[in-house]
C-alpha positions as CSV (number, residue, x, y, z in Angstrom):
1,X,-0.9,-5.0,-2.7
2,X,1.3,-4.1,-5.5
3,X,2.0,-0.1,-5.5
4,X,2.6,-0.7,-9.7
5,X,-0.7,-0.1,-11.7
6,X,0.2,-3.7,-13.1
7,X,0.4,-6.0,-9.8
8,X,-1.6,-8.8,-8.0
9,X,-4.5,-6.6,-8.0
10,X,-4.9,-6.1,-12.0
11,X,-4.0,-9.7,-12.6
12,X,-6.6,-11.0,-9.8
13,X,-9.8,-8.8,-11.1
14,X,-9.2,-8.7,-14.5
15,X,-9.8,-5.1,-14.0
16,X,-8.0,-2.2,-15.8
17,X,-5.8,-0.3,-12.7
18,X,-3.7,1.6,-14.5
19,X,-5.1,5.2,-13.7
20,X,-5.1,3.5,-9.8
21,X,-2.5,5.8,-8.6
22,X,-4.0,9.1,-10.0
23,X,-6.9,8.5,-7.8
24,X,-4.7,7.4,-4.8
25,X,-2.9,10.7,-5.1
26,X,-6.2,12.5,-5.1
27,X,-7.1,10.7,-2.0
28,X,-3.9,11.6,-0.6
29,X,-4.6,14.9,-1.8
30,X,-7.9,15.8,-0.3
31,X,-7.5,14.5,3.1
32,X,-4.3,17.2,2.8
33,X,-6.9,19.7,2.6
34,X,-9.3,18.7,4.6
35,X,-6.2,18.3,7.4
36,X,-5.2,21.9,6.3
37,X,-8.3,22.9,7.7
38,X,-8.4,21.6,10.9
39,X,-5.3,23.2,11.5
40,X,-6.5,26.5,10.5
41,X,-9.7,26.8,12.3
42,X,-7.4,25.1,15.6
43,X,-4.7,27.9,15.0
44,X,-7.4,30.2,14.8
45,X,-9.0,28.9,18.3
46,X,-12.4,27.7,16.4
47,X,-11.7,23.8,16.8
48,X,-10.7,23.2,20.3
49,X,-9.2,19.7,21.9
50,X,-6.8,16.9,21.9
51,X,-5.3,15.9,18.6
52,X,-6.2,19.1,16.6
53,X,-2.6,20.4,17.2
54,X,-1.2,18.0,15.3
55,X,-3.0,18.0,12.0
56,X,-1.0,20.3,10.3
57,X,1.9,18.3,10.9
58,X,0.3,15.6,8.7
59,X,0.1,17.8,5.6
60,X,3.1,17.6,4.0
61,X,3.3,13.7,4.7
62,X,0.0,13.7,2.8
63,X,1.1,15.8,-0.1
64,X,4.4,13.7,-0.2
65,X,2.9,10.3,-0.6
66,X,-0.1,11.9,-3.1
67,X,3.3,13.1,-5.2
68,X,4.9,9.1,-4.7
69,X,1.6,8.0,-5.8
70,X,1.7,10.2,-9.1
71,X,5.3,9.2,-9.5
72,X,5.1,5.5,-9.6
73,X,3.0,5.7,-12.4
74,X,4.2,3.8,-15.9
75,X,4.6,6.3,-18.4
76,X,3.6,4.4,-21.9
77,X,6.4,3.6,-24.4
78,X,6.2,5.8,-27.8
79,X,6.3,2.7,-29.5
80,X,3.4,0.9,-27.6
């Protein structure tokens, strides 16, 4: 799949993808948060067992690629 709004997949459906990576990045975004969380509630000895250590280290991957997804965005030409 294309990362650009105006790839395979646009061409294929017929479908209008262009706002396509604003909702990837919210994706990305919200399973930040909800990773956030685990790691709070392990830090904090609530959520206990194997795996739960490791979600914070996630988060800023998450954020990054929610930011990559906002930034491959086409920005519209005046002109257009």
């Amino acid at each position: 799949m294309s990362s650009r709004a105006d790839g395979p997949t646009s061409e294929l459906s017929g479908r209008d993808v262009t706002q396509l990576p604003v909702y990837l990045a919210l994706a990305y975004f919200k399973v930040a948060v909800i990773a956030e969380g685990v790691h709070s509630r392990h830090a904090q000895g609530i959520t206990v067992g194997s795996g739960f250590d490791r979600a914070g280290a996630s988060v800023p991957k998450l954020v990054d690629a929610g930011l990559t997804a906002l930034r491959s965005r086409r920005i519209p030409s005046q002109g257009a």
